[in-house]
N, C-alpha and C positions, 0 to 999 in steps of 0.2 A: 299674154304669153311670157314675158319678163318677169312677170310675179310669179309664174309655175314652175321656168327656171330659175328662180332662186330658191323656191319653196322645194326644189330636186335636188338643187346640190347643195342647199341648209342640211337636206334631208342623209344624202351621200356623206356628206361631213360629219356631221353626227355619228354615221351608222362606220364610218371607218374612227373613228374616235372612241368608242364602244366595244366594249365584247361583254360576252356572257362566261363567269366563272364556274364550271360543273364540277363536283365531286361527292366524298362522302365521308362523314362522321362515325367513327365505330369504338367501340368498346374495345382498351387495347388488351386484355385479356381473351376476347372471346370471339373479337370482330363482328358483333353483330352490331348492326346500325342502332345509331341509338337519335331517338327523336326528339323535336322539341328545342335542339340546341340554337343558342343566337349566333349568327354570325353577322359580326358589324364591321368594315372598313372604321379605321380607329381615326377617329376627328373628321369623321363624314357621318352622314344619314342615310350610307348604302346600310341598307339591313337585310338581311334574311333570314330564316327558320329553316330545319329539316322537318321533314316530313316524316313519318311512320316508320320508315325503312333507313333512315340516314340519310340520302340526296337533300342538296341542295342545288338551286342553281341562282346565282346575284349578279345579274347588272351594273357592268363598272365601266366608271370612263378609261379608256384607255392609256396605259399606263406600262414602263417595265417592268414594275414590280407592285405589290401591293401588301401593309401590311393589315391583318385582317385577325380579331377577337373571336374566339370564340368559349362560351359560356354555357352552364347548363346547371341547374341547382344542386346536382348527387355528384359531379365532375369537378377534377382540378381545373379550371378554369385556364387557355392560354394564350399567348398570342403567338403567331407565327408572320414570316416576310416568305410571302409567294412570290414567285415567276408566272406569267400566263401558261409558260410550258412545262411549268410543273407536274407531277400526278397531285391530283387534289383526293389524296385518300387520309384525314385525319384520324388518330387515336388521341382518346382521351383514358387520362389515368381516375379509376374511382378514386373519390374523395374519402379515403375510409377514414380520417378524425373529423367528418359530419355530424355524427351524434353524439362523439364526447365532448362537444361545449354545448350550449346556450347557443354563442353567439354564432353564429354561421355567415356561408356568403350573402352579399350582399342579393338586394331584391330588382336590379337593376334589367335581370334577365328571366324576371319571374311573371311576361305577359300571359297571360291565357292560351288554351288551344283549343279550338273545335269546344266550346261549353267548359273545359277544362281550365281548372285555376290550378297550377301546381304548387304548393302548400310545402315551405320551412320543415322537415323534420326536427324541430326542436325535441331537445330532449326532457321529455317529460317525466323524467326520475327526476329531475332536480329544479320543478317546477312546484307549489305549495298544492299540493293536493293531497286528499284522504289516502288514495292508493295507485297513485303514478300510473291513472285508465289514460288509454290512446285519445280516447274521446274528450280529454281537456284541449287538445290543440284543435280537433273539428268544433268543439262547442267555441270557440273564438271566432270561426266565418261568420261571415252575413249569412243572414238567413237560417244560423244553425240556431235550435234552443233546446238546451240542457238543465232542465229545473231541478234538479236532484241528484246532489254528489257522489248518492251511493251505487249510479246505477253507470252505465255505458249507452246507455239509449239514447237515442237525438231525435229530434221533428225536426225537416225543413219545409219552410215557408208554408205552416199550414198543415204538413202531413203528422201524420204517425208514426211510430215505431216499425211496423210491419213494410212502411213503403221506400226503403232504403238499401239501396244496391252497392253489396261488398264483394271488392275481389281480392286476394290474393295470388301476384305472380297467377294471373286467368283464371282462376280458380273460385268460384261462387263460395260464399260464406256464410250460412244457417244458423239462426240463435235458438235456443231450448223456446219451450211451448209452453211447461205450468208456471213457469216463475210469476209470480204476484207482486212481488216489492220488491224495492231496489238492493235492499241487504238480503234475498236472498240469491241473488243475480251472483254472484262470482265473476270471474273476472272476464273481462271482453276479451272478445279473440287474438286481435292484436297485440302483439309482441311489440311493445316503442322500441326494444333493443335490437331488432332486427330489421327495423323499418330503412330502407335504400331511398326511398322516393315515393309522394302522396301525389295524387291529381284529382281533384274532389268538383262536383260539379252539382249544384244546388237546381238546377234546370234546365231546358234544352241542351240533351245531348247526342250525342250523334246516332245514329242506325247502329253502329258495329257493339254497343254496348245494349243487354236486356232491354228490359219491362217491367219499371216499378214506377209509382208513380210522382217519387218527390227527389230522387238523388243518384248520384253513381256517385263511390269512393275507390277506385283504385288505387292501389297499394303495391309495392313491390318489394320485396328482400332484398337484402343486399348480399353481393360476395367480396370478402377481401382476399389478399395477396400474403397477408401477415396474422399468423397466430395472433387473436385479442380475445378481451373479454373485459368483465366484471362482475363483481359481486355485491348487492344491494340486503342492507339490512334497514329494519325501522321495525316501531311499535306496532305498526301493522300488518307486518308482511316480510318475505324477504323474494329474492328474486338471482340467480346468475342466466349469466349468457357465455358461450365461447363459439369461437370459430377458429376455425383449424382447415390445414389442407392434408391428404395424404399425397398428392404431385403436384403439379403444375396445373395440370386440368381440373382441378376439382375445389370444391370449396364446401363444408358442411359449417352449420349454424345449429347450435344447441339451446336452446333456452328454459331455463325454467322457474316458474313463478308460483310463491303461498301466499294466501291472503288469509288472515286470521284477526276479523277488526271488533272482534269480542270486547274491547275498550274502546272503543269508540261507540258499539251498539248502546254500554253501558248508559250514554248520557242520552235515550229515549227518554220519553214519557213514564211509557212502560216497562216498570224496572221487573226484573227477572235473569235467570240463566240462559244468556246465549251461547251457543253452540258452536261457531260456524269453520267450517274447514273448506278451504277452495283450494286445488291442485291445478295447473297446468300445466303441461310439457307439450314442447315444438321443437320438431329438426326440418330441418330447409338445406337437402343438398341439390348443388348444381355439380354438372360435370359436363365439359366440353368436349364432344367426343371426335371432333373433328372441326377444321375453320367454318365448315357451313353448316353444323348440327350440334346442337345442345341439348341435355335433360336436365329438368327440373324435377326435385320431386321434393312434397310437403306432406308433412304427417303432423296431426295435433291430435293429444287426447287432454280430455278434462274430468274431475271426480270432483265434485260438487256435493258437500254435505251443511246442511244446517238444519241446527236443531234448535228450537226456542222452547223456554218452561217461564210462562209468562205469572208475576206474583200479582202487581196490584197496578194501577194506574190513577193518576189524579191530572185534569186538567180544567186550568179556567180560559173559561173563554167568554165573547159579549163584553161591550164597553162599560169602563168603569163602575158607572150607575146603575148600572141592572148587570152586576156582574154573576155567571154560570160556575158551576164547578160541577163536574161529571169523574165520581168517582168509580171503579172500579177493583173486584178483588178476583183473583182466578184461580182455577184448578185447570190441571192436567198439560199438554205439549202441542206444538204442531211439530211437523218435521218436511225437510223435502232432500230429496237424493237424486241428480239425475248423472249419468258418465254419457259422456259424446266425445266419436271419434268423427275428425274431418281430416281430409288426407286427399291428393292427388298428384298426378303427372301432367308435366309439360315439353313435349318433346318439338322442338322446334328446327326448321332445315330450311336451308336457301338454295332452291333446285338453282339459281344464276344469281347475278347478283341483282336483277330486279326484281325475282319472285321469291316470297320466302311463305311459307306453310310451318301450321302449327296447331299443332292434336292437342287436347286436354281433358282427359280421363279424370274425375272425379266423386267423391262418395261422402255423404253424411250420415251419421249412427247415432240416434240418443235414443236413454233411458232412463223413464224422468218417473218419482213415486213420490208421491203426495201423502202426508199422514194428518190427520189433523182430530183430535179429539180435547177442545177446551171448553169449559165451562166461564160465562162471568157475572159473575153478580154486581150489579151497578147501583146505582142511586145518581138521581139527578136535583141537586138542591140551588136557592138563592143564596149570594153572599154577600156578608152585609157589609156593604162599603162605605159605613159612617166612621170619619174619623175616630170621633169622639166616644164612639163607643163599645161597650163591654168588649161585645161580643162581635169586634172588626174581623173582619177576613175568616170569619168563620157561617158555616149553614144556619139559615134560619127562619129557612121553612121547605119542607122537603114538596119536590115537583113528581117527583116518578120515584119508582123500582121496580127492578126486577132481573130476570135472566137469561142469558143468552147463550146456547148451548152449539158448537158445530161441531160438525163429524165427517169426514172426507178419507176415504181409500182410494184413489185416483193414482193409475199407471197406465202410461202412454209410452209407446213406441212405435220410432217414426226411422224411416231411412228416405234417402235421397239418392239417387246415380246417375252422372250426367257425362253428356260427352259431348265435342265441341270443337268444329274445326273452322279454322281461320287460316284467310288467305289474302296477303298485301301483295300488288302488281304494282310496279312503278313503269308508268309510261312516259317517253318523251322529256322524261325531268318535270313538267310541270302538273301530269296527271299520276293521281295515285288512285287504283280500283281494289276496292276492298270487297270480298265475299266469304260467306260462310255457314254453314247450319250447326245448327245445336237440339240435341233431343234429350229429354230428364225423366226420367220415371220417378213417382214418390206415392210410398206406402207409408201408412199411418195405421196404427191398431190402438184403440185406447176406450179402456175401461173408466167406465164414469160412477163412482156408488159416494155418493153426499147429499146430508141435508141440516135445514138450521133450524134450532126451536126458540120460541121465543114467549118468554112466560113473565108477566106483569101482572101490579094490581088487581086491574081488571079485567084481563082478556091473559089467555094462551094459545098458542097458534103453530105449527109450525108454517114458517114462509116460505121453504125450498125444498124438493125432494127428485132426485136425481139416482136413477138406476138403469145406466145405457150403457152398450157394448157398439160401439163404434168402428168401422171398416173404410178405409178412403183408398183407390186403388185411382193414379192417374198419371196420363204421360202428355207432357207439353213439345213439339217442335216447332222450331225456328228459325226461319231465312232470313241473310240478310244480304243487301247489297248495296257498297255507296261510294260516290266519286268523288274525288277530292280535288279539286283543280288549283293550280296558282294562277291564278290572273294576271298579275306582272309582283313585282317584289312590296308591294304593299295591298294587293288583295287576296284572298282568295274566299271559295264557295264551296262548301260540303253539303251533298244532296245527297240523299240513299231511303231508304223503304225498310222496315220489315215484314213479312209474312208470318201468324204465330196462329198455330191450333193447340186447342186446351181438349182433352177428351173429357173432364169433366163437367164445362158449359158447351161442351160440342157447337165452340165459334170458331170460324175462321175469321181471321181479323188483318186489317193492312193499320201500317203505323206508317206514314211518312215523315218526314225530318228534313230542316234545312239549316245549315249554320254558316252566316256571314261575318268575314273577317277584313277588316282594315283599318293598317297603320295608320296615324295620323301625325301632325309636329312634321315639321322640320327633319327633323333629328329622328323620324318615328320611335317616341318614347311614348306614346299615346296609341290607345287601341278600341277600335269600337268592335262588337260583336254582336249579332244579331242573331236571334236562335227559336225557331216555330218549330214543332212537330206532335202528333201525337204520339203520347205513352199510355199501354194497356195493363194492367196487372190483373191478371186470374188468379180467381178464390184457394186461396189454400187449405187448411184443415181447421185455422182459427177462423176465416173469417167465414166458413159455412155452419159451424156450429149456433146454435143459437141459445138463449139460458138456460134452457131446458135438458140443454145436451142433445137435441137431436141436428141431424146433419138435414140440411136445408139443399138436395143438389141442383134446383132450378137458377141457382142466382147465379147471373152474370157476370163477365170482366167490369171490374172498374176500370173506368178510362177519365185523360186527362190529357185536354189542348193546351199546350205549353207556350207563350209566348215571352219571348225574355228580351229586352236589352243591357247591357252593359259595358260602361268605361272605365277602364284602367291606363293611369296616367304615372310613368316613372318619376322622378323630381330629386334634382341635387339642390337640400339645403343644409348651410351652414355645411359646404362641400360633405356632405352626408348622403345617403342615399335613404329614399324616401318613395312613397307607395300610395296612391292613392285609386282607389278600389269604391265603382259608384253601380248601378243596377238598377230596375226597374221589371218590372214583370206582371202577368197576369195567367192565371190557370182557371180554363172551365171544366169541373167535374160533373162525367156524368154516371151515370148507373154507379155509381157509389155507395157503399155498405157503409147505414151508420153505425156508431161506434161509441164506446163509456171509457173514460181512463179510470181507473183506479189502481191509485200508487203508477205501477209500472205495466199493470195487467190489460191488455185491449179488451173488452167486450163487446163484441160485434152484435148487431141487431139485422140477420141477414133476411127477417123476416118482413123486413122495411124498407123502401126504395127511395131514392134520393137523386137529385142535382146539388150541383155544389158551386162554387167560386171560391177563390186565392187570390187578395194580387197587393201588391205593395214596392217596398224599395227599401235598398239597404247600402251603407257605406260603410268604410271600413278604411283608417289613414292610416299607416305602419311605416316604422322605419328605426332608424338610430338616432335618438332622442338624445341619450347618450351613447358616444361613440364608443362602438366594441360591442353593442348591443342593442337589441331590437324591442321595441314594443309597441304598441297599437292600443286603439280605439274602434269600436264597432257599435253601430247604432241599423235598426229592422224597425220595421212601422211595416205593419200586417192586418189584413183584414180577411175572413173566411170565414164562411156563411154556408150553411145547404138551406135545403126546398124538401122535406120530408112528406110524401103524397100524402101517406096513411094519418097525417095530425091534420089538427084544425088551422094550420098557421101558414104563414108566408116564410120569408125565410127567417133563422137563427143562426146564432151564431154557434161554429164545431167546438166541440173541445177543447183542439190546440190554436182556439181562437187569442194568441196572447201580443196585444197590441201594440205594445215596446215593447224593446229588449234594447238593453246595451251591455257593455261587457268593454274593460280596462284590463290588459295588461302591461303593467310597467317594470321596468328591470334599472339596476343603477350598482354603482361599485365604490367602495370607498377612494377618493383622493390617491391616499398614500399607500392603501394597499390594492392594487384591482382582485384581487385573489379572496377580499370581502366582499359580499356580494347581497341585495335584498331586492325581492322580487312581490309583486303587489298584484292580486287579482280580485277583480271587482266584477261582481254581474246582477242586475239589475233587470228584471220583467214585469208587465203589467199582469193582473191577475185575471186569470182563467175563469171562463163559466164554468158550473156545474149549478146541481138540482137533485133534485129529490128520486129515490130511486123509483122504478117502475111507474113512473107516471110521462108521459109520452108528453101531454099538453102541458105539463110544467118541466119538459128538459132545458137545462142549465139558464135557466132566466136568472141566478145568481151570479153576482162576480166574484171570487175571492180575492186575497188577500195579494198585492205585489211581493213578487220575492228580491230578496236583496241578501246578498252574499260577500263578504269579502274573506279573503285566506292572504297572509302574509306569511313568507318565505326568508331567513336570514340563513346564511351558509360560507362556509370555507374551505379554500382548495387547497392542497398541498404538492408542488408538482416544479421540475425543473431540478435547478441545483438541490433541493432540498432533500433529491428523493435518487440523487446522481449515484448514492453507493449502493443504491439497490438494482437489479439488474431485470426483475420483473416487474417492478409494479411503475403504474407509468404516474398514476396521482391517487391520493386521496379526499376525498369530498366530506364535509360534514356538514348536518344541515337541520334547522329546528324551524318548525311549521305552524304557525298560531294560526288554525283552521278556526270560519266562522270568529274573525276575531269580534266584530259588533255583539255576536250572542242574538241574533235575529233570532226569532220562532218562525221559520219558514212553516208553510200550509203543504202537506203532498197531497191528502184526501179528506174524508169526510166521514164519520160513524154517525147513522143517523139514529134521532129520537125521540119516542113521544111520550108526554108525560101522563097524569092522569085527567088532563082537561082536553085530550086528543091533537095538542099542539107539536110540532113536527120543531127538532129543533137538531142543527147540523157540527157534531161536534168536531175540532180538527184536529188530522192526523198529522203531530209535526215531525220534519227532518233535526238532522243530531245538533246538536249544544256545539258550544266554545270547545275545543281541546288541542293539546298541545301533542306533536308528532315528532320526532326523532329519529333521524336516519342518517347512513353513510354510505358512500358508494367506493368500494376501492378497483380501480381502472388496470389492469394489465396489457 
């Protein structure tokens, strides 16, 4: 009994020594709750998160007063000195000079949420890249791989191109259907100059977001308070942005982007007249039509032209001693033209302030035209690679010829319309209930008329011949519903379901999901997350077709058991803030569509049925190496394998079967001046299978070639007193890019060929040479 009475009034002591601090975080512009943000008791290990809606609630020992941090990666960051009787209703000012440096806020407050890692908007105009794509700062995650600079496309851990979920401010995001290679890709949809805030999430994540089966990237626009902008010029391309307000309520965002890398195509292989014109414009208005309602609305259109008149090609390939050369001469053009509009609304209202609803209306339009009539005469010879003699480095005995003729009139037209309503409940401060349905209709029309001939020594053949009129008529809907609980101020459990019917595999299908959260440390600067659910993605328009061109509509969803762990660990060193980011995971794929890369192109084999597996582990240390500046290291070790019924084999390895990867970015500033500035990116992958075309029992039993990349970046800023007697312009940037400085011959694909003894021999398709870039960015 003495020990119950003390264990009562230990207990009573405590509990009057204690209180719980409730309030809410919100965007001092617009008052909507904004999620995600830290709040820490400063020189304690009280911590807590807001949840989806703004609420917080933290456990504190009792106290007069308490002063208390709070942080958020897109937010001025603040501290405040509370009362217990205070109102705890927090504003935070956006951070709008977030994208005009490099360096940004520290990563101190940058744990995960719910499978979400929210991700530096660095700015990547002033990063060493070909054409300043979004996708240089996702291709630096774990788990992200980006083999080819020309493109915007990413794998994670294992997936495809095709299995990666983008939002904009809610709004689903659609890439073109005939693109083939990466220079005819144009520019990815993202806008870096408009980007507010990234939350990327490589696996397990929660109910409230799709069904794809390797990624979610949400994205969000930003709005400022203050007329800005700039304008971006280079040998590549040029690019402005503004934003402006017409009152108080409202915020519009303009952008616009050329890409014209006609000198950069030049250092291909194959020399010839490229063509290429890339267009896109973006407006992003908001307007707050009242404290508890806001509309969003986006609109993007893109004009897409490239044209190529290919002359001749030479490449050697095969090790020194039995060295290849595969010449080539050509006639005639390809060409591809596609325009797409993506555009919608978000209209969001908080009927009290623990329930808020949010509609989103959305539409995608392309139209994509294919021309293709080139001829090419080849020769396939030995090179002689005797020092000493006459006739070094030249043919000296011929292995094949002959020609190779394609022909393509291909015009596809596809639309998308989707609609989609979400709804956050906040219960009790420590329960948050999230539901919602979404329905999408998508129509597809596309004419198919190509075929290849192919005329040697001793055989002519044509090997393809395609004459279809294509029709795809189908509507997906989708339930969802998930709880969010706080367990106490270092746990919490996200549990929820989806329900999804596809009308063209006429499945009804459950996805369940679970995501565990807890702090760990002292101090909780350490976080574990634990993350299972299944994810289903149904067949689209690419993945039912099959080579033939015909539409295949028995095939099923592919699905995919997601198990994920992962730690993320804050660290001050060399009083620095520092980041270290660790993961482990596993994926079983089933009814899975196998699939060919070439260059950037998927080809699906929907006639084929498969099991699959994924699973590996990936780190990632980031911080301020030097101070003022951020860079990292990432290292992925990957393994992914299917089970194809219809071959004679157990399993192989996929495609994006690519075993390393690492990837360096380094940043540094001269001594005397910080305003010099040199930036270093290195990326490094083991090479890919592939194989021989159209042979099933011989798919990709080859490895190719590791890729290895490096781009160096030197630049200067001009800004401060220097620029004091001007009254517009806030800095200027100048900045020179030795792209590919090693001069590596990266591998993208394969032209295959046989000579006159029926030997099969894989010639490769390389990405662009060494070349130097030039560009300025002037800031208003």
């Amino acid at each position: 009994m003495r020990l119950l009475a003390i264990l009562f009034f230990t207990l009573i002591s405590f509990l009057a020594q204690s209180q719980n601090l409730k309030g809410r975080v919100v965007d001092d512009r617009t008052n909507e709750g904004i999620s995600s943000v830290s709040i820490q008791l400063i020189g304690t290990q009280y911590y807590t998160q807001t949840d989806s809606l703004g609420f917080f609630n933290l456990s504190l020992p009792n106290a007069e007063s308490y002063r208390l941090r709070f942080t958020h990666v897109s937010y001025i960051n603040i501290e405040k000195e509370l009362k217990p009787s205070d109102s705890l209703f927090i504003q935070l000012k956006v951070d709008n000079l977030l994208l005009n440096q490099v360096d940004v806020n520290s990563t101190t407050d940058l744990l995960p949420n719910n499978g979400f890692k929210r991700v530096k908007p660095l700015s990547v105009n002033e990063m060493a890249t070909p054409f300043n794509e979004f996708n240089q700062v996702i291709a630096t995650l774990p788990g992200v791989v980006s083999n080819n600079e020309l493109s915007s496309s990413y794998a994670v851990r294992g997936g495809n191109f095709d299995e990666n979920l983008v939002y904009v401010n809610g709004i689903e995001i659609y890439r073109p259907f005939l693109v083939r290679a990466g220079q005819q890709e144009g520019l990815s949809f993202i806008n870096p100059d408009l980007v507010q805030s990234i939350n990327f999430s490589p696996g397990g994540w929660e109910a409230k977001y799709g069904d794809k089966l390797s990624s979610n990237l949400l994205i969000d626009y930003k709005t400022t308070a203050e007329t800005e902008g700039n304008i971006n010029l280079g040998l590549l391309g040029a690019s402005g942005y503004l934003s402006t307000q017409f009152n108080e309520k409202d915020n519009l965002l303009l952008g616009l982007r050329y890409k014209n890398a006609k000198y950069l195509f030049n250092t291909f292989e194959t020399s010839g007249e490229y063509l290429p014109r890339f267009l896109d414009f973006q407006a992003f208005y908001n307007y707050q039509i009242s404290d508890q309602t806001s509309l969003d609305i986006l609109a993007v259109f893109a004009q897409n032209d490239y044209r190529f008149e290919p002359a001749s090609r030479n490449t050697d390939f095969g090790p020194f001693q039995q060295k290849l050369r595969f010449f080539v001469r050509y006639e005639g053009a390809e060409a591809l033209t596609y325009k797409s509009f993506q555009g919608g609304a978000r209209l969001r209202h908080l009927f009290t302030d623990n329930f808020r609803t949010s509609v989103i209306l959305s539409a995608f339009s392309t139209a994509e035209f294919e021309y293709n009539n080139t001829e090419g005469f080849y020769q396939l010879c030995d090179v002689d690679s005797d020092l000493s003699s006459d006739t070094f480095d030249q043919c000296i005995s011929l292995r094949g010829i002959g020609a190779n003729y394609n022909y393509a009139r291909n015009f596809l037209y596809a639309q998308v319309a989707q609609a989609i309503i979400r709804n956050d409940w906040q219960i009790n401060g420590q329960h948050l209930l999230a539901f919602g349905i979404e329905h999408k209709n998508q129509f597809v029309d596309d004419y198919l008329d190509e075929f290849d001939f192919r005329d040697s020594a001793n055989f002519a053949q044509v090997d393809r011949v395609i004459e279809q009129e294509n029709e795809l008529r189908a509507f997906f809907t989708n339930l969802y519903i998930q709880h969010e609980w706080q367990l106490d101020s270092r746990q919490s459990l996200n549990t929820g379901f989806r329900i999804n019917y596809g009308s063209n595999t006429d499945e009804l299908l459950f996805s369940p999901r679970v995501q565990y959260q807890l702090l760990l440390h002292p101090d909780k600067s350490g976080q574990l997350n634990i993350s299972t659910g299944l994810y289903r993605q149904y067949p689209f328009y690419r993945e039912l077709r099959d080579f033939s061109g015909n539409i295949l509509p028995e095939v099923r969803a592919q699905s995919a058991f997601h198990l994920v762990g992962a730690y993320t660990k804050n660290l001050q060193i060399w009083e620095r803030p520092f980041q270290l980011n660790s993961s482990i995971y596993y994926k079983y794929l089933f009814n899975i569509i196998p699939f060919d890369v070439d260059n950037i192109r998927l080809r699906y084999r929907p006639e084929l049925t498969a099991n699959g597996y994924a699973y590996g582990t990936d780190f990632r240390f980031s911080g301020e190496f030097i101070p003022g500046t951020e860079s990292w290291f990432s290292l992925g070790l990957l393994s992914t394998e299917e089970d194809i019924q219809e071959d004679d084999k157990d399993y192989i390895r996929r495609p994006t079967d690519q075993r390393v990867t690492a990837s360096i970015f380094f940043q540094d500033n001269f001594i005397n001046d910080p305003t010099l500035r040199v930036n270093l990116k290195l990326q490094i992958g083991s090479g890919l299978p592939f194989g021989p075309p159209n042979s099933l029992n011989n798919r990709n039993i080859f490895t190719g070639e590791w890729y290895r990349r490096m781009d160096v970046g030197f630049s200067k800023q001009f800004r401060g007193e220097r620029l004091q007697s001007n009254d517009y312009i806030e800095s200027i940037w100048f900045g020179v890019d030795v792209l590919n400085v090693l001069g590596v011959t990266n591998t993208i694909s394969y032209t295959w060929i046989e000579d006159v003894s029926s030997n099969t021999f894989a010639v490769p398709n390389s990405l662009s040479a060494r070349f130097l870039n030039v560009k300025g960015i002037v800031k208003f």
